[in-house]
N, CA and C atoms of all chains as a GROMACS GRO file, in nm:
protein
  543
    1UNK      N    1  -3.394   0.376  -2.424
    1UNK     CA    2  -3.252   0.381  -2.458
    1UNK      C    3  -3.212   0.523  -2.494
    2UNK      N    4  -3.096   0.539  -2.481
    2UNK     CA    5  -3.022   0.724  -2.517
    2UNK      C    6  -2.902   0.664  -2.646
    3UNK      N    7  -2.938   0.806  -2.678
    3UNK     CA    8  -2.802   0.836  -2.809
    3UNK      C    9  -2.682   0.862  -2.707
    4UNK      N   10  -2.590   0.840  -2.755
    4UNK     CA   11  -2.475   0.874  -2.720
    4UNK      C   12  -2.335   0.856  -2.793
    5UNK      N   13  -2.228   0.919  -2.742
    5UNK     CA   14  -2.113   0.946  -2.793
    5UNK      C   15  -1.972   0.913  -2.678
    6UNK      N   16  -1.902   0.810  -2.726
    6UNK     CA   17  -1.818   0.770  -2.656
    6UNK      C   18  -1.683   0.887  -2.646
    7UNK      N   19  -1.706   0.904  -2.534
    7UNK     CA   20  -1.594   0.995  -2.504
    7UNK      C   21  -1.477   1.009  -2.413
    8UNK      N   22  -1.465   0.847  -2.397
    8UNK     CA   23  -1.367   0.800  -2.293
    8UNK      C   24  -1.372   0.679  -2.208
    9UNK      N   25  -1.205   0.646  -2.160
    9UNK     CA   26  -1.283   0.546  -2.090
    9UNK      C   27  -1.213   0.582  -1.918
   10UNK      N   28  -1.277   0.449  -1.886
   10UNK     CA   29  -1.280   0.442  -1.683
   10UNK      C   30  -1.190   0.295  -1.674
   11UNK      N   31  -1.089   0.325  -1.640
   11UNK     CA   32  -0.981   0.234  -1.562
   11UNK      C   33  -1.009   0.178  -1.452
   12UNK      N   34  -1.060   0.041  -1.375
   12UNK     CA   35  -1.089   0.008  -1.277
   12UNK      C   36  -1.059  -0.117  -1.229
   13UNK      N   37  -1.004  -0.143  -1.117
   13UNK     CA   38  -0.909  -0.310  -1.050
   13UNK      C   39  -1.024  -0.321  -0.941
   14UNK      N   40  -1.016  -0.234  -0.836
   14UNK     CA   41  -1.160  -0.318  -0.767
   14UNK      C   42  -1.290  -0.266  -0.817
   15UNK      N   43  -1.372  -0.344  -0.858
   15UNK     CA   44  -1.507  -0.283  -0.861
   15UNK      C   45  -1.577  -0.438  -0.814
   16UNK      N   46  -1.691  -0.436  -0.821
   16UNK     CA   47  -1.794  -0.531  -0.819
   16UNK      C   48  -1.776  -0.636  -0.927
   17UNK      N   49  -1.817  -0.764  -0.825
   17UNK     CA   50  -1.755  -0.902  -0.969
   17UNK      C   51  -1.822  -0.892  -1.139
   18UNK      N   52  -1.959  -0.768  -1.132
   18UNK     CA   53  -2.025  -0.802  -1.225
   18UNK      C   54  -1.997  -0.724  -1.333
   19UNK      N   55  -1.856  -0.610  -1.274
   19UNK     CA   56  -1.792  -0.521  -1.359
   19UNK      C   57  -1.658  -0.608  -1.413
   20UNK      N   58  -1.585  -0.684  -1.377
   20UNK     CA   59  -1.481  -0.745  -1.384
   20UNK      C   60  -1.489  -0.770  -1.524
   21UNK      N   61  -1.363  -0.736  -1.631
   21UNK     CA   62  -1.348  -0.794  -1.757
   21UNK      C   63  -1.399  -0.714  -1.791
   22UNK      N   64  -1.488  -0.611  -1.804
   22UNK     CA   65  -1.627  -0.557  -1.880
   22UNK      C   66  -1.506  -0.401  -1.908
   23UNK      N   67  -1.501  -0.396  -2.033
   23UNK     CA   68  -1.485  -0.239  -2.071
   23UNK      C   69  -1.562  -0.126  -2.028
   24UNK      N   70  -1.522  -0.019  -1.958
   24UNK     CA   71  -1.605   0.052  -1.935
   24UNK      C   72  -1.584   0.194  -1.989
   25UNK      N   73  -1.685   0.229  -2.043
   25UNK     CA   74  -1.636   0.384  -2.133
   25UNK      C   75  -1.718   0.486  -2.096
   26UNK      N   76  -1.688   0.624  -2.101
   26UNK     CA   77  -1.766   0.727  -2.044
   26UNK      C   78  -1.865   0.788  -2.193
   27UNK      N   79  -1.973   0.816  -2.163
   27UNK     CA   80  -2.035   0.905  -2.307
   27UNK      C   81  -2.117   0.991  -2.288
   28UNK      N   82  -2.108   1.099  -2.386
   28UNK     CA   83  -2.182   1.195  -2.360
   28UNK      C   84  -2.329   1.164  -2.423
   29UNK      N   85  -2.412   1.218  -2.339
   29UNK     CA   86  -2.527   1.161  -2.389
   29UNK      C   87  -2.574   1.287  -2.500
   30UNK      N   88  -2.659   1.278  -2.617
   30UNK     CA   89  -2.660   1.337  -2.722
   30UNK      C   90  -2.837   1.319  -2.698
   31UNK      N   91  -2.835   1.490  -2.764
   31UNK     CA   92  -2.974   1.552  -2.769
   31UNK      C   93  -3.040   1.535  -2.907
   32UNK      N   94  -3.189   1.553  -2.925
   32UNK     CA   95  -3.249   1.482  -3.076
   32UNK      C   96  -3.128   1.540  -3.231
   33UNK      N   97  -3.052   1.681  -3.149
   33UNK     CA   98  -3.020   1.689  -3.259
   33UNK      C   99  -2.829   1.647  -3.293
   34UNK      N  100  -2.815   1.544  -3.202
   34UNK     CA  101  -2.681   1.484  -3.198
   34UNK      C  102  -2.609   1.586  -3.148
   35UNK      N  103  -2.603   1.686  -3.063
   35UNK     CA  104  -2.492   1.779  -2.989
   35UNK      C  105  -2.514   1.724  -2.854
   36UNK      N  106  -2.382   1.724  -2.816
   36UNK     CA  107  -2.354   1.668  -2.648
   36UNK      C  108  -2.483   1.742  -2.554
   37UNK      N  109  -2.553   1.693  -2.495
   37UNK     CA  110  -2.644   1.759  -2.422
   37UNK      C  111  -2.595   1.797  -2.242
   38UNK      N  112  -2.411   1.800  -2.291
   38UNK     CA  113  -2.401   1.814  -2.100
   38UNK      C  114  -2.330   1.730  -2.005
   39UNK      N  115  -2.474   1.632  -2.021
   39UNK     CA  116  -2.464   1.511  -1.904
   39UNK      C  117  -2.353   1.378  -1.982
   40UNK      N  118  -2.358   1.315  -1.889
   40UNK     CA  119  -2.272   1.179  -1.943
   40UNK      C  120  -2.294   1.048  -1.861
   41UNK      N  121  -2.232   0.941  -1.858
   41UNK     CA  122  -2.281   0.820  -1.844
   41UNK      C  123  -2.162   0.730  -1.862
   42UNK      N  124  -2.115   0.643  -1.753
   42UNK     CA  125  -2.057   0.531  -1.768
   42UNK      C  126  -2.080   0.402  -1.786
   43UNK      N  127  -2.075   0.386  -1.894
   43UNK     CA  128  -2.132   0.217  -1.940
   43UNK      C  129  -2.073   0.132  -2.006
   44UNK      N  130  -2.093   0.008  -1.980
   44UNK     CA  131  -2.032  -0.105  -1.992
   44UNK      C  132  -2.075  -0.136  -2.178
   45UNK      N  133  -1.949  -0.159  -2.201
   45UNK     CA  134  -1.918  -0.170  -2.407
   45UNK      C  135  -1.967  -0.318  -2.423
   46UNK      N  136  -2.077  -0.365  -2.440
   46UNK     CA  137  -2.074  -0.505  -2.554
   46UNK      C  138  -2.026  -0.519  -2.643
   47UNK      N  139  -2.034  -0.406  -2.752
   47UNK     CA  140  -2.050  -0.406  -2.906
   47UNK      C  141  -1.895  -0.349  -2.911
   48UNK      N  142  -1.789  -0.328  -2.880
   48UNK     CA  143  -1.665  -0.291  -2.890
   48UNK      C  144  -1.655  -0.167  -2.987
   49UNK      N  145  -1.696  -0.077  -2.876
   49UNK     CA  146  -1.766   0.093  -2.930
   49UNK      C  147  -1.620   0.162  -2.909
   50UNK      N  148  -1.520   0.229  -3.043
   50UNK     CA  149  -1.400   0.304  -3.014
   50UNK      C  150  -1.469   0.471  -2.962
   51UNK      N  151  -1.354   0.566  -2.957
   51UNK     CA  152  -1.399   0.674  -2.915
   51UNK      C  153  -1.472   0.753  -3.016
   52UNK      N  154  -1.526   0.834  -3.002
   52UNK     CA  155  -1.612   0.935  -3.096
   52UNK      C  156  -1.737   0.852  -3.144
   53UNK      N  157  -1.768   0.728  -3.130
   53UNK     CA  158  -1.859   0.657  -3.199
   53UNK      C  159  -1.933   0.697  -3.132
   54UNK      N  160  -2.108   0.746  -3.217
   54UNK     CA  161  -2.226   0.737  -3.167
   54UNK      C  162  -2.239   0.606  -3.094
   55UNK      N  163  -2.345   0.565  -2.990
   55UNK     CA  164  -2.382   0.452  -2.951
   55UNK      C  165  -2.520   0.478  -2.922
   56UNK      N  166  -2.565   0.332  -2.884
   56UNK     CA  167  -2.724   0.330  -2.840
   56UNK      C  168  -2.664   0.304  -2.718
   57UNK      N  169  -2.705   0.355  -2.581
   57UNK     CA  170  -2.695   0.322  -2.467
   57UNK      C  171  -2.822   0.277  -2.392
   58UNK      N  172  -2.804   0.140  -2.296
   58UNK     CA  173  -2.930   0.094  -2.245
   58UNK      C  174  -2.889   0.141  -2.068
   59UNK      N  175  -3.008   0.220  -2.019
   59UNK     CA  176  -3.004   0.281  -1.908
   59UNK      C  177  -3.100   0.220  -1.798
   60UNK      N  178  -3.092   0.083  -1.792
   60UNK     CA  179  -3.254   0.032  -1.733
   60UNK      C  180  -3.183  -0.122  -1.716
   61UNK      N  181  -3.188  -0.127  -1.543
   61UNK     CA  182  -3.126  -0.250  -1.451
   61UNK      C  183  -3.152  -0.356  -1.525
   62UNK      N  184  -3.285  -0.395  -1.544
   62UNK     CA  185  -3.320  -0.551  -1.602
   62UNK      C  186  -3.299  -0.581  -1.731
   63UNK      N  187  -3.284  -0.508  -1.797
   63UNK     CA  188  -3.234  -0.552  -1.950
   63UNK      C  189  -3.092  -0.555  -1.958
   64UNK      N  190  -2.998  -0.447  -1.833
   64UNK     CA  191  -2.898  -0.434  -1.824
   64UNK      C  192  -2.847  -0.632  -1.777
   65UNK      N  193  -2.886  -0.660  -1.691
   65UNK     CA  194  -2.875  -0.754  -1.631
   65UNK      C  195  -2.889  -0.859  -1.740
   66UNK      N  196  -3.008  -0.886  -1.793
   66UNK     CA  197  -3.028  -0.953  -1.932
   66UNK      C  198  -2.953  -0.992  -2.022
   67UNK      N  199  -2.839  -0.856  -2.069
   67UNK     CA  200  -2.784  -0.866  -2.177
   67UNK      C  201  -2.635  -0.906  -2.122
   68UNK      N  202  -2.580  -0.873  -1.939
   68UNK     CA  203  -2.520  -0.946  -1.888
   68UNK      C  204  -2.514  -1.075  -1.870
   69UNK      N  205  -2.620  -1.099  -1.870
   69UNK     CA  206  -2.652  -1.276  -1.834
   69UNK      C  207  -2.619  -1.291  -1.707
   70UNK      N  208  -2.591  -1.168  -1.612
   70UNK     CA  209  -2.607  -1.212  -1.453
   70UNK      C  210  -2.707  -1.120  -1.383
   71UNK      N  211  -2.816  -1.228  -1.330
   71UNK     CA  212  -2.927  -1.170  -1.265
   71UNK      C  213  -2.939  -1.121  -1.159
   72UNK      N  214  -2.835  -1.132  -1.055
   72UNK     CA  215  -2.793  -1.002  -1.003
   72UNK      C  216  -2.657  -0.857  -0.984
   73UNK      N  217  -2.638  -0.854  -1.104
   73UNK     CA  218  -2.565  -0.738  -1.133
   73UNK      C  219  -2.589  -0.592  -1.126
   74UNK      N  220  -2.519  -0.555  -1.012
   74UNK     CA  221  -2.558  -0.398  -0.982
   74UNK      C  222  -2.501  -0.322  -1.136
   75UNK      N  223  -2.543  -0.306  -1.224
   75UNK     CA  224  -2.494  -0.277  -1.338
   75UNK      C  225  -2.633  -0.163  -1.389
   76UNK      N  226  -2.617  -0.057  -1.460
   76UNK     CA  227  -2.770   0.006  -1.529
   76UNK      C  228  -2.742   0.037  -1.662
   77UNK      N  229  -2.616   0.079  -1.681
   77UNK     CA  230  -2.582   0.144  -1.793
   77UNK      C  231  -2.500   0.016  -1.863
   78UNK      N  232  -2.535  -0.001  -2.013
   78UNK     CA  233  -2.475  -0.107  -2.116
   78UNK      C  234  -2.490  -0.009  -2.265
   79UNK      N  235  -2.359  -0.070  -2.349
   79UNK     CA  236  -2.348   0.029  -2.434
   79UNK      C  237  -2.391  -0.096  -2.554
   80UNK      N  238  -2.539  -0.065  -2.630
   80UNK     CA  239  -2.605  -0.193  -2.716
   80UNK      C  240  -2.549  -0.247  -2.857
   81UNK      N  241  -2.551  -0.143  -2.885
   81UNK     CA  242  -2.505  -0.087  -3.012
   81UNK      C  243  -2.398  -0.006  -3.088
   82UNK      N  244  -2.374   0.040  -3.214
   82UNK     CA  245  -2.309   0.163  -3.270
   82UNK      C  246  -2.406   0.171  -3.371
   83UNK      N  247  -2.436   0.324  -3.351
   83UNK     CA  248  -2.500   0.408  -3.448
   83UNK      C  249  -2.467   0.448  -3.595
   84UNK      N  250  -2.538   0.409  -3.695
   84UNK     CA  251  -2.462   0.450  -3.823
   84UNK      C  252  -2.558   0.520  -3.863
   85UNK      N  253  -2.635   0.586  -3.837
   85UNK     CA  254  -2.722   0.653  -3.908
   85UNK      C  255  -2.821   0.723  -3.841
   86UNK      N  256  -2.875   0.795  -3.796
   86UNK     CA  257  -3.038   0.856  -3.751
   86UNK      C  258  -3.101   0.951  -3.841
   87UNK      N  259  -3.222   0.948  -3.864
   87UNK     CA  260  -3.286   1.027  -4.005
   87UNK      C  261  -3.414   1.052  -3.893
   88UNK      N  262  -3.385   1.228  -3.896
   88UNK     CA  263  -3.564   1.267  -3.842
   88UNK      C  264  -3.599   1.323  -3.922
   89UNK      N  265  -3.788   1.284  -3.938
   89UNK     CA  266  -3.883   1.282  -4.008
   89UNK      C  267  -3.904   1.424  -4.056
   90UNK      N  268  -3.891   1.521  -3.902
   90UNK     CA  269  -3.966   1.606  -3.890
   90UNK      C  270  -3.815   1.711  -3.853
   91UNK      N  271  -2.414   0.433  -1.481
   91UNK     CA  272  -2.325   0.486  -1.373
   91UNK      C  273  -2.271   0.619  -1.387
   92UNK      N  274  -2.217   0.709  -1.280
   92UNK     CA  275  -2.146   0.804  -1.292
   92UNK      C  276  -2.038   0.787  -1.197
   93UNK      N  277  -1.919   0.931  -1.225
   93UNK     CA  278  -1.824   0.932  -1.120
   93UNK      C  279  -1.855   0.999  -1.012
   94UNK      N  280  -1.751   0.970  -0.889
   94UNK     CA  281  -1.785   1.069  -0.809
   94UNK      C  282  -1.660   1.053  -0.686
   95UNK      N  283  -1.672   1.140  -0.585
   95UNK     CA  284  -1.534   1.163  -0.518
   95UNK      C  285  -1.589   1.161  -0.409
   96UNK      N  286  -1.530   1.041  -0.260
   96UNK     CA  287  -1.559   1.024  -0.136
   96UNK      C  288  -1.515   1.130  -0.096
   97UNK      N  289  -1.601   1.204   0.027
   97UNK     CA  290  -1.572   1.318   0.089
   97UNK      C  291  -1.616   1.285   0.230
   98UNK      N  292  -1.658   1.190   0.239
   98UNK     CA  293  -1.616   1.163   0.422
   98UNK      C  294  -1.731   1.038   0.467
   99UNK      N  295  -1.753   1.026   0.558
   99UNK     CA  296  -1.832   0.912   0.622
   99UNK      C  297  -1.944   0.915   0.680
  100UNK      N  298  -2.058   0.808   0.698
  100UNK     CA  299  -2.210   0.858   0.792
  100UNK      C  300  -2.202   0.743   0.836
  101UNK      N  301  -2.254   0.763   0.948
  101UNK     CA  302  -2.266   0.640   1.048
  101UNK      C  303  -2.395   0.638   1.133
  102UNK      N  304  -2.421   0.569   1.088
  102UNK     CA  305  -2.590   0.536   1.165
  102UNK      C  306  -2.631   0.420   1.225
  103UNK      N  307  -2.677   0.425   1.395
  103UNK     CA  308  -2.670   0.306   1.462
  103UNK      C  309  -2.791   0.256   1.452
  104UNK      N  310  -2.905   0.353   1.418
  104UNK     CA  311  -3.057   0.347   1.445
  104UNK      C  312  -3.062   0.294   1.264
  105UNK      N  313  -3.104   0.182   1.188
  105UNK     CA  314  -3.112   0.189   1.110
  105UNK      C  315  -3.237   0.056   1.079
  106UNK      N  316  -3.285   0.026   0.942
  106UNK     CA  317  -3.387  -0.057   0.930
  106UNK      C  318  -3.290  -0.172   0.907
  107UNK      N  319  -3.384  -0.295   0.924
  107UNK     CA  320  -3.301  -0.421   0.939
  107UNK      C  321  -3.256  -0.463   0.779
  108UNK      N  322  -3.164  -0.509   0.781
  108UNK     CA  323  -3.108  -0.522   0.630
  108UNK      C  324  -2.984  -0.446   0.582
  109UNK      N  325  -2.997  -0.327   0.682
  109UNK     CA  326  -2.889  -0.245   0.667
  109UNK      C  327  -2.748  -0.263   0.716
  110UNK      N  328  -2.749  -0.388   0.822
  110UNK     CA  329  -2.698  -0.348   0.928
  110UNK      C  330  -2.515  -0.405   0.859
  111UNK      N  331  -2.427  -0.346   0.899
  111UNK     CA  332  -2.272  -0.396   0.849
  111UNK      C  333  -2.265  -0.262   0.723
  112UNK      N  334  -2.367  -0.229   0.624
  112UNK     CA  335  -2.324  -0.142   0.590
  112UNK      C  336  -2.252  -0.043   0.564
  113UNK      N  337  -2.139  -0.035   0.492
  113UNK     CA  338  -2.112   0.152   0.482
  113UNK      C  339  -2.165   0.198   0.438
  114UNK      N  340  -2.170   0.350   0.505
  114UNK     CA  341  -2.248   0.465   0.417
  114UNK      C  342  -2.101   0.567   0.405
  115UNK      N  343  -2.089   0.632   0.295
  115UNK     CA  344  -1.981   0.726   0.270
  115UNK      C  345  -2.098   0.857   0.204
  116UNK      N  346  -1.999   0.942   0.238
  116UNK     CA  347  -2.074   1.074   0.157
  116UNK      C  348  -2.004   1.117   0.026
  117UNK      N  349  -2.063   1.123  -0.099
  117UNK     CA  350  -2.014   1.125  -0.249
  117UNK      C  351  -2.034   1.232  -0.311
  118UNK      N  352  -1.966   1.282  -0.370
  118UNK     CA  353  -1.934   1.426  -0.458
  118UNK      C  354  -1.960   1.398  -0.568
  119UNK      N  355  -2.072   1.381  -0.653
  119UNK     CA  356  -2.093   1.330  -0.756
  119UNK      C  357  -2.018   1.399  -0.875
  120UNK      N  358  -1.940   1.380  -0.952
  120UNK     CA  359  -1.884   1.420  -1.045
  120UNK      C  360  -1.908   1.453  -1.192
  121UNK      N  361  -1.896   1.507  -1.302
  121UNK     CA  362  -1.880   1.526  -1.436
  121UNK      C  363  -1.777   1.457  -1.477
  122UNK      N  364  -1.736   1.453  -1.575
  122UNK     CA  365  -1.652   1.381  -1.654
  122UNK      C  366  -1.493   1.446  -1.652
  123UNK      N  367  -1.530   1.573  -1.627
  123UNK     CA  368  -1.399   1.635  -1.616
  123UNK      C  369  -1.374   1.605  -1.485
  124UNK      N  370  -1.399   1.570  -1.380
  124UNK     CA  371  -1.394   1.536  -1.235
  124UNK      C  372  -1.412   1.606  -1.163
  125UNK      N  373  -1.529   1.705  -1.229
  125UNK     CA  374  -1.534   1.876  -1.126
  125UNK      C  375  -1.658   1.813  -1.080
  126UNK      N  376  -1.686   1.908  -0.930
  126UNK     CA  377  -1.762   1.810  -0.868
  126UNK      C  378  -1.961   1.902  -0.983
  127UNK      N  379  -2.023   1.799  -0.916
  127UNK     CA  380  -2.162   1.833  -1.047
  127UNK      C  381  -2.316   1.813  -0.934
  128UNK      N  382  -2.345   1.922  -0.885
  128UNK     CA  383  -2.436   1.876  -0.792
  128UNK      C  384  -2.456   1.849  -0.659
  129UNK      N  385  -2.526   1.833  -0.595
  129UNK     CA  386  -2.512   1.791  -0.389
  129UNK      C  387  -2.473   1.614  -0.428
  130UNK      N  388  -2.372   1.686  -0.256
  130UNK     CA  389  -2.333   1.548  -0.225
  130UNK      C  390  -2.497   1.465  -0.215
  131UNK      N  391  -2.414   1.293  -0.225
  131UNK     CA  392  -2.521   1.191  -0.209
  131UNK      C  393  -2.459   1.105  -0.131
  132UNK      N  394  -2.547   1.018  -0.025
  132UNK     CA  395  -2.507   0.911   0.040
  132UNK      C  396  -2.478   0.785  -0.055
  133UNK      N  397  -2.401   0.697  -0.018
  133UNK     CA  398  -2.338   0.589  -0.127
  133UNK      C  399  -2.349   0.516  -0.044
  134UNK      N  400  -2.365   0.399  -0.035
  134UNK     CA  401  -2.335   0.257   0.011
  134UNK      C  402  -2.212   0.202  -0.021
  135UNK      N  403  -2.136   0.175   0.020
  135UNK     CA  404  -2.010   0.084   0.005
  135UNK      C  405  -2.051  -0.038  -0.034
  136UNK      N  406  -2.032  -0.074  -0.184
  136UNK     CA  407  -2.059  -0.204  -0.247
  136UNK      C  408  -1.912  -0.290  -0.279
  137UNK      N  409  -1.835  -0.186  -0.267
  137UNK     CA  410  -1.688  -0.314  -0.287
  137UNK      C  411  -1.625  -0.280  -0.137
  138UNK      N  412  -1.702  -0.252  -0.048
  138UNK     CA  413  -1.636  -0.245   0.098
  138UNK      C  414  -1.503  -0.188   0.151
  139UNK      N  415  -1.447  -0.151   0.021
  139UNK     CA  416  -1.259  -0.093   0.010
  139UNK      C  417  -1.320   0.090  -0.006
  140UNK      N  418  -1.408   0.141  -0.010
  140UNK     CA  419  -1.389   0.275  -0.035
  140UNK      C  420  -1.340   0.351   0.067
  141UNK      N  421  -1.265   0.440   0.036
  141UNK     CA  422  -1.206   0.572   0.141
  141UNK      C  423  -1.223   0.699   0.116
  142UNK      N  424  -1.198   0.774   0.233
  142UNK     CA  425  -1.232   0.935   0.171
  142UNK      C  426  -1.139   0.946   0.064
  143UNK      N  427  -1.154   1.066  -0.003
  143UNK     CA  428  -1.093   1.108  -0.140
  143UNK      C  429  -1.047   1.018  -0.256
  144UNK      N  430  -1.138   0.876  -0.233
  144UNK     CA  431  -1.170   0.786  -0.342
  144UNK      C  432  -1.229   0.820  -0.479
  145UNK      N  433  -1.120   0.819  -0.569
  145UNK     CA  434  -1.260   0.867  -0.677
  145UNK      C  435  -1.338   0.712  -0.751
  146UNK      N  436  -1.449   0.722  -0.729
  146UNK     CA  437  -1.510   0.592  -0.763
  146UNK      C  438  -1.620   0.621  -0.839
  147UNK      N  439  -1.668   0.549  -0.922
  147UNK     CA  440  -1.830   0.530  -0.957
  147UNK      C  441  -1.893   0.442  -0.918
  148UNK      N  442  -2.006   0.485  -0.896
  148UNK     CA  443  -2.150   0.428  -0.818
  148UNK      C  444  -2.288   0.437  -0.961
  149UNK      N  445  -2.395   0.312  -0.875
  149UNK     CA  446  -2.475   0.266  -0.927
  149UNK      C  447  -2.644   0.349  -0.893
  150UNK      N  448  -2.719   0.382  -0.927
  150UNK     CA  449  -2.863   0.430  -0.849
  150UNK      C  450  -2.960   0.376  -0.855
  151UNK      N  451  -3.042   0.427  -0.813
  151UNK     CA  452  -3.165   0.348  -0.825
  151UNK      C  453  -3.160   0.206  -0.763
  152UNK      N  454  -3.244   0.089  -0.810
  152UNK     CA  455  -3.263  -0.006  -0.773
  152UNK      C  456  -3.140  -0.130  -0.748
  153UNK      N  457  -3.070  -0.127  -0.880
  153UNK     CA  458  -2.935  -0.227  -0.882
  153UNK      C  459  -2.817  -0.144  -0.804
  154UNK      N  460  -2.874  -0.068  -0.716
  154UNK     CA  461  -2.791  -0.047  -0.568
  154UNK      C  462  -2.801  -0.131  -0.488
  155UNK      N  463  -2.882  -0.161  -0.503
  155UNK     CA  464  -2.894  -0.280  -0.336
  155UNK      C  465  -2.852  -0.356  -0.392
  156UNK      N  466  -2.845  -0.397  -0.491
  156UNK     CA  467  -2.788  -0.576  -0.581
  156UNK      C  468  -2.574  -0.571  -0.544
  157UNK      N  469  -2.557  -0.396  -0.508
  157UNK     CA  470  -2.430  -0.457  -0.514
  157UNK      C  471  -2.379  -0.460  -0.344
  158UNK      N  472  -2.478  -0.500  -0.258
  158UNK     CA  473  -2.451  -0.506  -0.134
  158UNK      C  474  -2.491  -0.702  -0.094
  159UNK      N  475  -2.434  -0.733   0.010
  159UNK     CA  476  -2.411  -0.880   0.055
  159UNK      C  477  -2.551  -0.949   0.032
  160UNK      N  478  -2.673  -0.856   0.096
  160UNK     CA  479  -2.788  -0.879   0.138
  160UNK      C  480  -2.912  -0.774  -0.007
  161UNK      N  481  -2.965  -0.831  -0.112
  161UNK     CA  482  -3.015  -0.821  -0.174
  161UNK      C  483  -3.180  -0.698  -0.188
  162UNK      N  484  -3.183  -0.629  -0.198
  162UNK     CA  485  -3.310  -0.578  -0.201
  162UNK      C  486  -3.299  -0.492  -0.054
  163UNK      N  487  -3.239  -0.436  -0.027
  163UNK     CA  488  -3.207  -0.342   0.095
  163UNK      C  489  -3.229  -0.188   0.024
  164UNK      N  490  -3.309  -0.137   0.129
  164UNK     CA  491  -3.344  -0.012   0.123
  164UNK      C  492  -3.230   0.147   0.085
  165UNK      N  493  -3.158   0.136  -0.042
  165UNK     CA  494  -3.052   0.203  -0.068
  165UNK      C  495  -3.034   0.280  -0.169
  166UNK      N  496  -3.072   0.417  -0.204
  166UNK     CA  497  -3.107   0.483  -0.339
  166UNK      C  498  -2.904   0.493  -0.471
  167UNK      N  499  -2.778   0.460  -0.401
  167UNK     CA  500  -2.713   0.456  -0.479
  167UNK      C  501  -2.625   0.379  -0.384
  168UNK      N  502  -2.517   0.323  -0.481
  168UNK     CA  503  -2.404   0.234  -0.403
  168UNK      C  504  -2.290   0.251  -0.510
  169UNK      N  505  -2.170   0.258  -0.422
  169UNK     CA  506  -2.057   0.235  -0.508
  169UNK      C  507  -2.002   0.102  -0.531
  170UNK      N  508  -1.999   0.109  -0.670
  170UNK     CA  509  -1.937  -0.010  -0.754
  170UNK      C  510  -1.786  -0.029  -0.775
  171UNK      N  511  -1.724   0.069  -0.767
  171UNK     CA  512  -1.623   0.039  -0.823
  171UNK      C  513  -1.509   0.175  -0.778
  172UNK      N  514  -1.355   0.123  -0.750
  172UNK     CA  515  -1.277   0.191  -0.743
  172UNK      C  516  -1.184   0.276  -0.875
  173UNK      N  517  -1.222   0.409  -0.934
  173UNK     CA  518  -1.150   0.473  -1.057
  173UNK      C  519  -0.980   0.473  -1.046
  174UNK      N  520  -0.967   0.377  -1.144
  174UNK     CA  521  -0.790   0.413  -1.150
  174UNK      C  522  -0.707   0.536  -1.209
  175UNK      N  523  -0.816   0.504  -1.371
  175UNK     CA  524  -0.736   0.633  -1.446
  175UNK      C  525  -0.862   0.665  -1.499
  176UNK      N  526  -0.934   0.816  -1.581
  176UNK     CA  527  -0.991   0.853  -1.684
  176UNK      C  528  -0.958   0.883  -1.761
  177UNK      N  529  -0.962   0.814  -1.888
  177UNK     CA  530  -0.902   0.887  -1.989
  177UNK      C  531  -0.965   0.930  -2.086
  178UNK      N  532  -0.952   1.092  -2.085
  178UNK     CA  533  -1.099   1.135  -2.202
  178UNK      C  534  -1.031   1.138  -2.346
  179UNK      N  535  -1.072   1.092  -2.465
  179UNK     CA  536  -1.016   1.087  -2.543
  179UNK      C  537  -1.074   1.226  -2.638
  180UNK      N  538  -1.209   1.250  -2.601
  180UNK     CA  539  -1.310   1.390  -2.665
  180UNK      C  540  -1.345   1.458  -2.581
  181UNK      N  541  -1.254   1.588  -2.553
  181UNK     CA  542  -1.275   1.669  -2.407
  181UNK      C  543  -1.434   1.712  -2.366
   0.00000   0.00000   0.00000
């Protein structure tokens, strides 16, 4: 799974049935030390993630699918969580 | 997923079986700001409506082939979906 930071969303009428209904938000994906690392990622909101919120993002088809509950959904990216906290050790 | 911007078409008659009805479009993979980010990539047409200068996002890897008729077809990305609006709320 990746850290990330919601930083928008994606407006969409046709897509694939397994996108239909599904919020879709753009995020920047965040490096160990929480600064935007760059890249980004469009993924589908479970957890009803507003903008600026850290998130846990899941980047991996079959769990994606899983937490869809449709087993064949071209889907990779799902947004799991919201982040309230990260504490490194080191 | 990411964004990305149709920039024209491939057409291939010689192809492996599974493929066949297919589109292939050629994709400008995008950043968030919509500047293009990288070499074009071949896309599969998964909602069958894509056109050049479509801006759409697409799927990679494996749950590419999941968004085509015929399941488990030999396809490293496919487009999912047609972009209406982006709206960045954190530039």
């Amino acid at each position: 799974m990746k850290l990330g930071r919601v930083s928008g969303t994606v407006v969409s009428t046709i897509c694939a049935p397994a996108y239909a209904k599904h919020k879709l938000l753009i995020c920047d994906l965040l490096d160990d030390a929480e600064t935007p690392s760059g890249d980004y990622l469009i993924a589908i909101d479970r957890v009803g993630a507003g903008p600026g919120e850290r998130v846990l993002i899941l980047d991996e088809g079959n769990s994606a699918r899983q937490v869809l509950a449709r087993p064949n959904a071209p889907v990779r990216a799902v947004i799991v969580g919201i982040v309230d906290e990260v504490h490194r050790s080191a | 997923m990411k964004l990305g911007r149709v920039i024209g078409t491939v057409v291939a008659t010689t192809q492996v079986e599974g493929l066949a009805g297919v589109r292939f479009l050629l994709v400008q993979p995008l950043g968030k700001d919509r500047k293009p980010k990288g070499r074009a990539i071949v896309a599969a047409d998964g909602v069958a409506m894509a056109a050049p200068d479509d801006l759409v996002y697409y799927v990679s890897s494996r749950e590419a082939s999941l968004a085509l008729p015929e399941p488990f077809v030999p396809v490293d990305d496919a487009i999912v979906g047609l972009v209406d609006e982006v709206e960045l709320t954190v530039p």
